[in-house]
C-alpha positions as CSV (number, residue, x, y, z in Angstrom):
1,X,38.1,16.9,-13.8
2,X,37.7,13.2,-12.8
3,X,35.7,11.0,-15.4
4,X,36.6,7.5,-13.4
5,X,34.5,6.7,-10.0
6,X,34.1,4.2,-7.4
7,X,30.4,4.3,-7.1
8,X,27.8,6.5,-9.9
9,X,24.7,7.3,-8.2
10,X,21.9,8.5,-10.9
11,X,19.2,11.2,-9.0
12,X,20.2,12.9,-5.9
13,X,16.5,12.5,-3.6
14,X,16.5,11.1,-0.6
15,X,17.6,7.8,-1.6
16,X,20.6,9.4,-3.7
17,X,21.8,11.3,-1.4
18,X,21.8,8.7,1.3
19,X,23.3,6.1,-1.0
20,X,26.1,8.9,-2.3
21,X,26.7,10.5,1.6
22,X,26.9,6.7,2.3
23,X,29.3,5.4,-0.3
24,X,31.5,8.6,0.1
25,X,32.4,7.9,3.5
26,X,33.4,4.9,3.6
27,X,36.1,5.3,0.8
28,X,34.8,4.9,-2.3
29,X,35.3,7.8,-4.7
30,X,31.6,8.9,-5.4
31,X,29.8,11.0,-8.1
32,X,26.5,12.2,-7.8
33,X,24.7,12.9,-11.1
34,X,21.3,15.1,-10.3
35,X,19.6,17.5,-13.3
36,X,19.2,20.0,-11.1
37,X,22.2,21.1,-7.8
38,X,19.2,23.5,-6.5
39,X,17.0,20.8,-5.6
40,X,18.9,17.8,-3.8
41,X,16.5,15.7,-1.3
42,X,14.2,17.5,-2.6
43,X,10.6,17.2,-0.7
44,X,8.4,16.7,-3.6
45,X,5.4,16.2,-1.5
46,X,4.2,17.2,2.2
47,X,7.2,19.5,4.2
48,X,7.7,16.3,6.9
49,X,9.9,13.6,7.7
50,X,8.6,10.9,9.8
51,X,5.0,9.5,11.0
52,X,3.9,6.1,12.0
53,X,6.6,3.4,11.5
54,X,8.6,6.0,8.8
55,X,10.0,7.6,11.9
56,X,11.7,4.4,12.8
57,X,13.7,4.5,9.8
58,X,15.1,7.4,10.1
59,X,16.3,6.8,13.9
60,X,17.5,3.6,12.1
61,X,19.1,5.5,9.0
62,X,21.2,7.6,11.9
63,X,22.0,5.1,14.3
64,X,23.8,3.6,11.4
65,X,25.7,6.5,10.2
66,X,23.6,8.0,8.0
67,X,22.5,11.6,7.3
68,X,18.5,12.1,7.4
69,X,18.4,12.5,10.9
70,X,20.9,15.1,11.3
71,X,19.6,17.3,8.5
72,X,15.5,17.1,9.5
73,X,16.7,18.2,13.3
74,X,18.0,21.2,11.7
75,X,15.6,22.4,9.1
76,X,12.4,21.0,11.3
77,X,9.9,23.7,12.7
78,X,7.9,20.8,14.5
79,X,8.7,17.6,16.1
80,X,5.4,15.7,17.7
81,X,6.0,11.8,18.9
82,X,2.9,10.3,17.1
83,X,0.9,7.4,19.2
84,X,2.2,8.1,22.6
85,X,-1.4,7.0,24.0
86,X,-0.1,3.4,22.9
87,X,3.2,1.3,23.7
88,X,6.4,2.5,23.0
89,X,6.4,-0.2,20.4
90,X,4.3,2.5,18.4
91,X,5.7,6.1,19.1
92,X,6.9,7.3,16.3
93,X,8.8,10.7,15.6
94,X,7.3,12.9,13.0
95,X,8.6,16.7,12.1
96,X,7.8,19.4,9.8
97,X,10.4,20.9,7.4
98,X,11.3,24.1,6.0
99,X,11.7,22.6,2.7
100,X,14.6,25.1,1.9
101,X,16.1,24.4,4.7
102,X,15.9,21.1,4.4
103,X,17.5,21.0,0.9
104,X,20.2,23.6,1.6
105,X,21.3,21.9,4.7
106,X,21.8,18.3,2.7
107,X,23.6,20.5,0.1
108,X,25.9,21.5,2.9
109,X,26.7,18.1,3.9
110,X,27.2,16.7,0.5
111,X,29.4,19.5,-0.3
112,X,31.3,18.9,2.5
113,X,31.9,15.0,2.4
114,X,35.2,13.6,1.5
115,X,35.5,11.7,-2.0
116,X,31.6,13.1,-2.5
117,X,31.6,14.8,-6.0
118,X,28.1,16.4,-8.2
119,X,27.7,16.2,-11.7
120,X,24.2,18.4,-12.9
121,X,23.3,16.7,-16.3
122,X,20.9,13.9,-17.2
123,X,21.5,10.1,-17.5
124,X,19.9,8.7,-20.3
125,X,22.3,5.1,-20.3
126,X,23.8,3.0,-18.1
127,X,27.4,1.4,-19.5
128,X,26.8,-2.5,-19.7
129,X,29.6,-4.8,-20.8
130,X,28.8,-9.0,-20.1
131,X,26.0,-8.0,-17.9
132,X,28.4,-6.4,-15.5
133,X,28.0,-2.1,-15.1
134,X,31.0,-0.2,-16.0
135,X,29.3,3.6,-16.3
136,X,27.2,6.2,-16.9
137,X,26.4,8.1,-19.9
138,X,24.6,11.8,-19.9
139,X,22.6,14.0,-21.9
140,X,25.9,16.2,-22.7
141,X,27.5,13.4,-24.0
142,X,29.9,12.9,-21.2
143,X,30.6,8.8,-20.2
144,X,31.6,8.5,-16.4
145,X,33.4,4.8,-15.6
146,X,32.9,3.4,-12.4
147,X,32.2,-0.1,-10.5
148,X,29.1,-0.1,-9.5
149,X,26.1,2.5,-10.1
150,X,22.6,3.4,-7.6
151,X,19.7,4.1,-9.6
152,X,17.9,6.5,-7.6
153,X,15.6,8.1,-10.1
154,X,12.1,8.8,-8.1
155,X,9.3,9.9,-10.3
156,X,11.2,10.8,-13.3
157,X,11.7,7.4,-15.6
158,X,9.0,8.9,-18.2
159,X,7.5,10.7,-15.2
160,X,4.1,12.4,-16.9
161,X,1.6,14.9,-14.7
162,X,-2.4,15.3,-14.4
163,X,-4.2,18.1,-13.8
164,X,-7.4,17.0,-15.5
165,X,-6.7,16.6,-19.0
166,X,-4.1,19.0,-18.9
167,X,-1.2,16.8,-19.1
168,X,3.0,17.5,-18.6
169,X,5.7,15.6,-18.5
170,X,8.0,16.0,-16.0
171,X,9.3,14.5,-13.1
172,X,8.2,17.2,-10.3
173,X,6.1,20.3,-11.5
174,X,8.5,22.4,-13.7
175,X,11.4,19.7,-14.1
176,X,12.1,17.6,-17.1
177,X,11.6,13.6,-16.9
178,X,14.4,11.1,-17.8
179,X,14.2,9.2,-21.1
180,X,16.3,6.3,-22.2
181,X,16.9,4.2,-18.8
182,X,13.8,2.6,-19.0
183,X,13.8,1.3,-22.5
184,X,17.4,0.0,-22.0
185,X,17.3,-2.1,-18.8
186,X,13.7,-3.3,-20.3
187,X,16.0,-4.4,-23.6
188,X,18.1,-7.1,-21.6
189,X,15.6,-8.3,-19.5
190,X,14.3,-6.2,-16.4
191,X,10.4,-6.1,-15.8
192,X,9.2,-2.4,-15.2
193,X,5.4,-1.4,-15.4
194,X,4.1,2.4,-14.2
195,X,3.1,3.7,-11.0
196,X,1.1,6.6,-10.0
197,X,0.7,9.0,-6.7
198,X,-0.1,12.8,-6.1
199,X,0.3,16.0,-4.4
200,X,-2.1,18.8,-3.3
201,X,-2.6,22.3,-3.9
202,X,-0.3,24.9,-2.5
203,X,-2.2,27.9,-0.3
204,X,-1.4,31.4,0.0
205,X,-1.3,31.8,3.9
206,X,-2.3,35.4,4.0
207,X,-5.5,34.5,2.5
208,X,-6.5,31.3,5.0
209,X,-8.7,32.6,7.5
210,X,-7.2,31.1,10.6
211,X,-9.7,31.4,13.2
212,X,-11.6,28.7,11.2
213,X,-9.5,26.3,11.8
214,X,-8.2,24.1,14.9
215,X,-4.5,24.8,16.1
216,X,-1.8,21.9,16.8
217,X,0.8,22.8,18.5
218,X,4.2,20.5,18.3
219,X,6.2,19.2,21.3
220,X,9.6,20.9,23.0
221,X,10.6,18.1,25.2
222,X,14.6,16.5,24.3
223,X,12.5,14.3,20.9
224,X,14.6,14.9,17.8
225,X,15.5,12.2,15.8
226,X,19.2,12.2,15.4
227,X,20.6,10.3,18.5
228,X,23.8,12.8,18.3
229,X,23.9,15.4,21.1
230,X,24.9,17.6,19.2
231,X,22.1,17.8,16.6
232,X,19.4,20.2,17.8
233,X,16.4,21.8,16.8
234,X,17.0,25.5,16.4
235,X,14.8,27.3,14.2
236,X,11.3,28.7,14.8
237,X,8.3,26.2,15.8
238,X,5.4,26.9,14.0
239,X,2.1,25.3,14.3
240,X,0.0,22.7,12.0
241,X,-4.2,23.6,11.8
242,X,-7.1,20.8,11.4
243,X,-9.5,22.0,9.0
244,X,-12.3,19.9,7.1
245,X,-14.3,19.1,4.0
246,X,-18.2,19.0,4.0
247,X,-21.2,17.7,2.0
248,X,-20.9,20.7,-0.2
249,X,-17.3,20.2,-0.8
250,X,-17.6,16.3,-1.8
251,X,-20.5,17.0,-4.2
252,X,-17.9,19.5,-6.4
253,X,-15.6,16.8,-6.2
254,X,-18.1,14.3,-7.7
255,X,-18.9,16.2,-10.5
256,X,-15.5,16.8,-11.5
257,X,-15.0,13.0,-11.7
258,X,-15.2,12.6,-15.1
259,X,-12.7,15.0,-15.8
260,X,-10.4,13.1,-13.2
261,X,-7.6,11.0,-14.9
262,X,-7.7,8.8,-12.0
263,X,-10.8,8.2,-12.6
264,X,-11.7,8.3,-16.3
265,X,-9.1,6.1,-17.3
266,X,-6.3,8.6,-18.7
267,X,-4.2,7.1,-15.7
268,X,-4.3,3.0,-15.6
269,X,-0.7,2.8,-13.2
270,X,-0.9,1.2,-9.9
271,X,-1.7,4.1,-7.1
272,X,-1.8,3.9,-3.3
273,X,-4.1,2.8,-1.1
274,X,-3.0,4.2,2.2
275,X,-2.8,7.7,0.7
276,X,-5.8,8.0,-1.1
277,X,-6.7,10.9,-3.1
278,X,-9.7,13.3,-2.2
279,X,-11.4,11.7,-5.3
280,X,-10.9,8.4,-3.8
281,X,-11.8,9.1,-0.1
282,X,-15.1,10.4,-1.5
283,X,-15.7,7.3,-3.4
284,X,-14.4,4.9,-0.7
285,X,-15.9,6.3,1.5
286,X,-19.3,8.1,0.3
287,X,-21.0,7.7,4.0
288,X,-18.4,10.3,5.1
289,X,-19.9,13.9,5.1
290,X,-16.0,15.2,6.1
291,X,-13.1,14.3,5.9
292,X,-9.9,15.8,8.3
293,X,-7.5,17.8,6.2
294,X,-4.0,19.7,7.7
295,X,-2.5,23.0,6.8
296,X,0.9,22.3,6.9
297,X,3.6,25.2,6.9
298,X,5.9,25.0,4.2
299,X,8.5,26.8,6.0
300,X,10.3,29.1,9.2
301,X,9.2,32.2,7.2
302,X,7.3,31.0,4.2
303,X,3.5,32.2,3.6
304,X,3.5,29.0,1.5
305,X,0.9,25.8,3.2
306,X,0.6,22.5,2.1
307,X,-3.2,21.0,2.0
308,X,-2.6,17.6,3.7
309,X,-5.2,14.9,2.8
310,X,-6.5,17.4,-0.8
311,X,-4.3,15.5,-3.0
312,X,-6.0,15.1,-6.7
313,X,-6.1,15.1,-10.0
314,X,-9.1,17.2,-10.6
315,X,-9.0,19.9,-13.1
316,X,-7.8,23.4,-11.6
317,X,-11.5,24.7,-11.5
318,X,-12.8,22.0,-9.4
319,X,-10.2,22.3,-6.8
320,X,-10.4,25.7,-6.2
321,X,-14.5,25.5,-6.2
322,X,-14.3,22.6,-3.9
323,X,-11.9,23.9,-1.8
324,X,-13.7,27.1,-1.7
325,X,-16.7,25.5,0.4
326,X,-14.4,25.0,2.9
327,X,-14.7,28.1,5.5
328,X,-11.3,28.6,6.5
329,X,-10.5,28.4,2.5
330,X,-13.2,30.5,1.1
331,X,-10.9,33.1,0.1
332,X,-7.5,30.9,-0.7
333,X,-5.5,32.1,-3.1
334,X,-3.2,28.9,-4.3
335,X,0.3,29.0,-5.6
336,X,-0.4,25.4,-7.6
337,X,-2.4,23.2,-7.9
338,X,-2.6,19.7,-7.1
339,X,-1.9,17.1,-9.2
340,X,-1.2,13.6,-10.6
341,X,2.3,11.7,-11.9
342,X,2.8,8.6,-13.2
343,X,6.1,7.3,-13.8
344,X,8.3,4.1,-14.4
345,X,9.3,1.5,-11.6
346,X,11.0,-2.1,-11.7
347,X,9.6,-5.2,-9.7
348,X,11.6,-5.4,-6.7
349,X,11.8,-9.2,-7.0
350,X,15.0,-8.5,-9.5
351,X,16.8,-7.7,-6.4
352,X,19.1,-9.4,-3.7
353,X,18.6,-8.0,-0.4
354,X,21.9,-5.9,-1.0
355,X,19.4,-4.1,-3.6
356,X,22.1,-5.2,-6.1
357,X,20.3,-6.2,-9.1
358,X,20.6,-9.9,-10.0
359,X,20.6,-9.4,-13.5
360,X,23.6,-6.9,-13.5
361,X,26.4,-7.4,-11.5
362,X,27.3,-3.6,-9.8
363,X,24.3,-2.1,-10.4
364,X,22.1,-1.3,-7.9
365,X,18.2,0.3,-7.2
366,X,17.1,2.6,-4.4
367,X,13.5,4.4,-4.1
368,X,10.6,4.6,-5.9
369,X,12.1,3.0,-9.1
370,X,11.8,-0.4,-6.7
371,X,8.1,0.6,-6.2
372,X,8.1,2.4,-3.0
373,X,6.6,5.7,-1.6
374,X,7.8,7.9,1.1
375,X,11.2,9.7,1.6
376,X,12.0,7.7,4.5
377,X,11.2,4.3,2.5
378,X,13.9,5.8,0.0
379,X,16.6,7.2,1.9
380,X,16.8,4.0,4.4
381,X,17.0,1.8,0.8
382,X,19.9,4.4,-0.4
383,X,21.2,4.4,2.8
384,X,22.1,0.2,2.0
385,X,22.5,0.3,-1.6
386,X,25.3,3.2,-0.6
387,X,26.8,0.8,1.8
388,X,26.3,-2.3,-0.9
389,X,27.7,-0.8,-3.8
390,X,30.9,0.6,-1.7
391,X,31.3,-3.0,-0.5
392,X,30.9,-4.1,-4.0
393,X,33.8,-2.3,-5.3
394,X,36.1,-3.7,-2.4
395,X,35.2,-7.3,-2.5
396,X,33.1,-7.2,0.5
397,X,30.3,-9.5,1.7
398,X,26.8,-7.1,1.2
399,X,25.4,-5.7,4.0
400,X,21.9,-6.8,5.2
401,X,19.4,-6.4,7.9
402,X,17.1,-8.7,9.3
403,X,13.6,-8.5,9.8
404,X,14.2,-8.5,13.6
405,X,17.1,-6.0,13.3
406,X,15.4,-3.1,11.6
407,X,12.0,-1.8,9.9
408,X,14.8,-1.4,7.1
409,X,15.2,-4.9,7.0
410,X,11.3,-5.4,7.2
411,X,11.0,-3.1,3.7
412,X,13.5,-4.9,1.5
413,X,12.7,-7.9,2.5
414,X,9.0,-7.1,1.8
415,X,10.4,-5.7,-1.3
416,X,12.4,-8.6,-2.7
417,X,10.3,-11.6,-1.2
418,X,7.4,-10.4,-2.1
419,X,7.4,-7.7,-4.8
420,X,4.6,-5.0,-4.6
421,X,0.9,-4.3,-6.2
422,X,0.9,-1.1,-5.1
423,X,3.4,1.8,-4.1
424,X,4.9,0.0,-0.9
425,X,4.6,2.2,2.4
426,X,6.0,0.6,5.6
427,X,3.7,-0.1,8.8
428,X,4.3,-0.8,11.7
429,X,1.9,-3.9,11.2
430,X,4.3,-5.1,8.8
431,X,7.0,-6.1,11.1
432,X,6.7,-8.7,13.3
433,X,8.9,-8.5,15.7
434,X,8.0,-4.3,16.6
435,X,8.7,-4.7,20.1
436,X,12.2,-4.9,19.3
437,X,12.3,-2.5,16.6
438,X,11.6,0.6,18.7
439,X,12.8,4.0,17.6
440,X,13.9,4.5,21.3
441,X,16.4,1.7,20.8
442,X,17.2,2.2,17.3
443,X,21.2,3.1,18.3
444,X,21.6,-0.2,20.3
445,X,20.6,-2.2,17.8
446,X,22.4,-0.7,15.1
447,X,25.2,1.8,15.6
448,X,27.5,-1.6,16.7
449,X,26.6,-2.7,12.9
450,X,27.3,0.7,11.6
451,X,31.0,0.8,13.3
452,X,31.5,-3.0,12.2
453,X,31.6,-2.1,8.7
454,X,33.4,2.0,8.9
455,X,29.8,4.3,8.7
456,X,29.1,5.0,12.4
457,X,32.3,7.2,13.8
458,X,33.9,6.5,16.6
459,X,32.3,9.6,18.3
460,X,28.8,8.0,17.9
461,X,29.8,4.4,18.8
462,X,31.3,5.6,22.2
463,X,28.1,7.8,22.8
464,X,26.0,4.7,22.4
465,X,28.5,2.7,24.5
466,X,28.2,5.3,27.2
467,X,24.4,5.6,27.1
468,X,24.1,2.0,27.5
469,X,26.4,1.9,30.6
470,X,24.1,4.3,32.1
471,X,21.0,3.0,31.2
472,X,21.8,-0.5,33.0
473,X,23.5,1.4,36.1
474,X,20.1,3.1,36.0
475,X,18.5,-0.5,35.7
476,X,20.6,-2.2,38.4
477,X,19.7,1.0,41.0
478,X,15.8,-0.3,40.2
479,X,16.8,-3.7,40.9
480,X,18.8,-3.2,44.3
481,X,17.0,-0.1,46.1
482,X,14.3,-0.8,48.5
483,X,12.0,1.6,48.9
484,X,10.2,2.1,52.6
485,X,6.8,2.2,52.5
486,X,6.4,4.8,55.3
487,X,8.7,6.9,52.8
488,X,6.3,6.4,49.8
489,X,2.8,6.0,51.2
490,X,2.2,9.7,51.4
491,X,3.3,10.3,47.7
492,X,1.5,7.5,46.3
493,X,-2.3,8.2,48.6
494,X,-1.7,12.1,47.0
495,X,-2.2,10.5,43.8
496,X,-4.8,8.0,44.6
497,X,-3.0,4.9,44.5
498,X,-2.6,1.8,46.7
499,X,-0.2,2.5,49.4
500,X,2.3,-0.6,50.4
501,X,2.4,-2.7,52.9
502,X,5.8,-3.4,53.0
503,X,9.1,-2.1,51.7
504,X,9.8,-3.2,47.6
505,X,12.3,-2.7,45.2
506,X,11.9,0.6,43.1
507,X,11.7,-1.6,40.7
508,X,8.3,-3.0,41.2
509,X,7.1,0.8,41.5
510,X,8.4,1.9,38.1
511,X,6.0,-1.8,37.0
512,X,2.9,0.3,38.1
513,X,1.3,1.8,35.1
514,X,0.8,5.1,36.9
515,X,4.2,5.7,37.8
516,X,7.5,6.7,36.2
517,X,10.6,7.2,36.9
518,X,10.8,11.0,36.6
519,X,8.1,11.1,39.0
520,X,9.6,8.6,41.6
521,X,13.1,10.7,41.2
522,X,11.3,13.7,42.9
523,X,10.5,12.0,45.6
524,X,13.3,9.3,46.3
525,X,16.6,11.5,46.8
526,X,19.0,8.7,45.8
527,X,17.5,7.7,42.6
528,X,17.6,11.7,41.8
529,X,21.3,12.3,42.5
530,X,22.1,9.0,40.1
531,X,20.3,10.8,37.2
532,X,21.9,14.6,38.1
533,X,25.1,12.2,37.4
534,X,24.1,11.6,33.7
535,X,24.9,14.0,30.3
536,X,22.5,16.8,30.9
537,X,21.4,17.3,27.1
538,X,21.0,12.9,27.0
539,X,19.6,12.6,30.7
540,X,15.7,12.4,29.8
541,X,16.7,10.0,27.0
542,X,18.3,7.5,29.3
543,X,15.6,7.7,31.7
544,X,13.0,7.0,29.3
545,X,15.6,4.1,27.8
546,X,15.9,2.8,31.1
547,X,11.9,2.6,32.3
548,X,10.4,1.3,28.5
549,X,13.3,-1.8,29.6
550,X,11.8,-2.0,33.1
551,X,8.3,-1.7,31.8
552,X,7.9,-3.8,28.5
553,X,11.1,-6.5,29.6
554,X,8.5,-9.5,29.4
555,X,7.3,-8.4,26.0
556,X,10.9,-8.1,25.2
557,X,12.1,-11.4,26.3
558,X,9.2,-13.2,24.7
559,X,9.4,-11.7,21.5
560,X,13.5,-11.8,21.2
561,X,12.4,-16.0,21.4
562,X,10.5,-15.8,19.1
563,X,12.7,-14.4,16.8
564,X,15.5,-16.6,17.6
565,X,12.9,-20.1,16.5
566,X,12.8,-17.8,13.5
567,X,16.2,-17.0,12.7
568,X,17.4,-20.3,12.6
569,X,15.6,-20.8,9.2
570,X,17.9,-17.5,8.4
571,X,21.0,-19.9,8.4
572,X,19.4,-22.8,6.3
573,X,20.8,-21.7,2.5
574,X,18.8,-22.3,-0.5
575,X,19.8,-20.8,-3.1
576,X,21.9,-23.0,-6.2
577,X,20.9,-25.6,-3.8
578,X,17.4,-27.5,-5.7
579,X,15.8,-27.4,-8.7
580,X,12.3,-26.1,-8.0
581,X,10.6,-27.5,-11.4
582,X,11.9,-31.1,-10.9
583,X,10.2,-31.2,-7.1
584,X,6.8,-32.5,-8.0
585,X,5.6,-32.5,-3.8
586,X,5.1,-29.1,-4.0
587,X,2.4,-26.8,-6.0
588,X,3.0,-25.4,-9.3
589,X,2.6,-22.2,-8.0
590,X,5.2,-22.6,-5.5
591,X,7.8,-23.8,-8.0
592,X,7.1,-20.9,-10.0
593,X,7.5,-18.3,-7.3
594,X,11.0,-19.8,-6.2
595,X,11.8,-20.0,-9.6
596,X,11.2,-16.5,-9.9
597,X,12.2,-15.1,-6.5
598,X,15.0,-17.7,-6.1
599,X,15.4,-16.8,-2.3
600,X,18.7,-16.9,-0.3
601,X,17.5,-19.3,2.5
602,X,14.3,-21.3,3.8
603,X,12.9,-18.5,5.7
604,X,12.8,-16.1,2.8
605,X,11.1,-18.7,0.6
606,X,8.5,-18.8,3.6
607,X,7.4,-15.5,3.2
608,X,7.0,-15.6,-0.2
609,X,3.3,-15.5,-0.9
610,X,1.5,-18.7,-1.7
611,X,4.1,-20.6,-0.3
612,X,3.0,-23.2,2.4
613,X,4.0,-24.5,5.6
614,X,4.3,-28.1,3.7
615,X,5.9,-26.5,1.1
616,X,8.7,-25.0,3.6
617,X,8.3,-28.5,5.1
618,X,9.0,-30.0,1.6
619,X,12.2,-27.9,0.9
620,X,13.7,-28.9,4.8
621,X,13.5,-32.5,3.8
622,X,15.3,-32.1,0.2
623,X,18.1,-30.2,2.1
624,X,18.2,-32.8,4.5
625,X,17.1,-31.3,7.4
């Protein structure tokens, strides 16, 4: 039995295991500490990975090397690509999991990692000597040394449940919280305040009456969201179904308000705004007389159905009334009910964009203890800290995204810049430069970076390399082919569009809106016998690769600009550079917000909020520039 690590990493969700998976393989000699082996990644909440800008992430967490990918393709039972009506800039993957699956299969691969170790116990201190981490102590007594640590602990710093005034403490329904951490790092200086979210009820699926509500079917085209061949979807699809409240159901739900800890002020911790509660939709929103709510399978086999869009606080008797009035529910027996937890979190601002703390040297934060919400907001912050705190322990320079290299980037430096008011979900609308930062694209951009430093294998770098080469052979064919217009006409007048008058390149018809590539390949031979030349299981990937390029290339090029102007600021180093209370030209509350933040270069201290062009101006001139 070893009791002298590398890397400690405390809590073994999403962000836990990432950061452990992470750390493991590239060298350092890991140990995983989790209170309970039978309920690693754990999906605390809705059975999916994914959705509008989360999906990003994890095509980003695998083109890197990491591990979330690869598990959801193999525990999903539905993939859909969410906003394909819009530009590629904002299709997103989304899939539903069998939650057992999901957990077993990440138990598999932690298992299975070299210098990847579990521990099940509790950490109740962290090992502190001059400000620098040295270890972990548990609840049986047992100290673990090691360089640097991940705090990964989710909802379980003091974690405490709602169900009206029934209260529990806990960290999930039926699992202890974690004491001690908290009060220690608050003891030498750390900031931490309480957060809250929710979950809804659990349904019986025998007892839903189906034929109530609306089926939605997923997709089987070549989607998935690990970028590996290799990884594939193989277990049973089953379908989601649309169901909604009414005026009957809302008026329940107001009278139970009092009785609502959200709402009564039992629960004063900061809760989410995106992901309201019933209570809170009703409120919000009183003019609504519905509201759109999902059944969501639990499961391949599972009777088990998550209520998306019912999450509450209410007492148990006012959900099931209320959710009786709902006719595909009238008869729903539940297996839980919803409910409430608040639990500990530290302001992000304490962090470098490594997510090494910067009042502890080694010690790093990953999840919802830095105020975030969502698995894939937590396993792409693991997925770094893992990488950080191995690079730690070898003397290494951190690893950091920019803000134009990944929606990873986008959240910690949200995160650190700018701290959070409420439990941070990412948006596409929070990065500015989503043109570039397309899930299609996610392995360009980053599987070079994840090679660089030792995470991306060799097998997944040259898959990327030879993806690329055909996409841009694919490309150049656009660029050089003329296509006859006597050829063409007849295809394009079947489908009502303007014939030519002339030959063009097949270039300028993949341009028309109507058009694509697949199409054009059934009726151009040549361009059909180049794609029958690419990998079967990657062919529709490259093709799709190849025409967003063709399509969106002046949106590209302007925006990759744009970027650049920005970037430069990137490379102008502030930090230990000025003296922010001695520079009178700029406001007070600018001084105290660099103070605080203390950012790494000029265009970090211009994101900061209520910091000023001038201001940025100001700072330029003091560093000479």
């Amino acid at each position: 039995m070893k009791f002298e690590y590398d890397v400690i990493v405390i809590g073994a969700g999403h962000a836990g295991c990432e950061a452990a998976c992470a750390s493991a393989n590239l060298g350092s000699s890991t140990l995983l500490i989790t209170m309970d082996m039978n309920k690693i990644a754990q999906m605390s909440c809705n059975p999916a990975v994914g959705g509008i800008a989360k999906g990003q992430i994890v095509r980003e967490i695998d083109a890197l090397g990491g591990q979330m990918g690869l598990v959801t393709d193999k525990a999903a039972i539905q993939f859909r690509m969410l906003n394909r009506s819009k530009g590629p800039a904002m299709w997103s993957p989304r899939a539903q999991a069998d939650r057992i699956k999901f957990i077993e299969a990440w138990r598999t691969k932690i298992e299975n990692t070299p210098n990847l170790y579990m521990w099940q116990d509790s950490a109740v201190e962290l090992v502190i000597e001059d400000m620098q981490v040295k270890g972990v102590k548990t609840a049986l007594g047992v100290t673990f040394k090691a360089n640097a640590v991940v705090l990964t602990a989710g909802t379980f710093l003091n974690g405490l449940m709602h169900v009206g005034r029934v209260q529990l403490e806990g960290g999930r329904i039926s699992e202890p919280a974690s004491y001690g951490i908290t009060e220690q790092l608050k003891s030498i200086g750390f900031a931490a305040d309480r957060m809250k979210t929710g979950t809804p009820v659990r349904i019986d699926g025998r007892t839903i009456k189906f034929d109530l509500a609306t089926k939605q079917e997923g997709e089987n085209d070549f989607h998935k969201f690990s970028f590996l061949p290799e990884s594939k979807r193989t277990l049973e699809q089953r379908p989601c179904w649309i169901i909604y409240t009414n005026e009957t159901v809302h008026n329940i739900l107001r009278e139970g308000l009092p009785d609502s800890p959200l709402y009564n002020g039992t629960i004063k911790s900061i809760g989410p705004r995106y992901c309201p509660s019933i209570e809170t939709k009703i409120v919000t929103f009183a003019d609504k007389d519905a509201h759109q709510l999902f059944l969501e399978p639990e499961g391949e086999t599972t009777q088990e159905y998550y209520l998306n869009g019912f999450s509450s606080s209410l007492p148990l008797d006012v959900q099931i009334r209320a959710m009786s009035e709902v006719p595909a529910l009238a008869e729903a027996q539940i297996y839980r009910p919803g409910y409430a937890i608040e639990y500990d979190f530290f302001d992000p601002t304490q962090l470098r964009h490594s997510l090494e703390t910067k009042l502890v040297s080694g010690l790093f934060f990953a999840g919802q203890v830095n105020g975030t919400t969502g698995y894939e907001e937590a396993a792409g912050q693991g997925l770094i800290a893992g990488i950080n705190a191995h690079r730690h322990c070898t003397d290494e320079e951190p690893f950091v995204l920019g803000r134009d290299e990944a929606y990873i980037g986008v959240l910690i430096d949200d995160l650190v810049t700018k701290g959070v008011d409420e439990p941070y979900r990412m948006f596409t609308s929070r990065a500015e430069y989503r043109i570039l930062l397309r899930q299609d694209d996610a392995d360009m951009r980053l599987t070079p970076k994840g090679y660089e430093i030792g995470l991306a294998t060799e097998h997944r770098y040259q898959l990327m390399l030879d993806k690329k080469a055909q996409r841009d052979k694919l490309i150049e064919f656009a660029h050089e082919f003329s296509v006859k217009a006597a050829n063409i006409n007849p295809y394009l007048e079947s489908l009502g569009l303007s014939p030519l008058k002339q030959s063009v390149r097949l270039f300028d018809l993949i341009l028309r809106p109507q058009l694509n590539i697949e199409m054009l390949a059934t009726q151009i031979p040549q361009l059909n016998a180049l794609i029958e030349t690419f990998e079967e299981a990657r062919r529709s990937e490259i093709v799709e690769a190849a025409e967003i390029l063709i399509k969106y290339q002046g949106y590209i090029e302007r925006e990759k600009l744009i970027a650049e102007k920005i970037e430069r600021l990137e490379h102008v180093k502030l930090r230990g550079k000025l003296n922010y209370s001695e520079i009178n030209a700029i406001s007070t509350e600018a001084r105290q917000k660099l103070t605080k933040i203390d950012p790494e270069t000029v265009a970090q201290a211009s994101r900061i909020p209520g910091i000023s062009p001038s201001d940025v101006n100001i700072l330029l001139l003091m560093l000479g520039r």
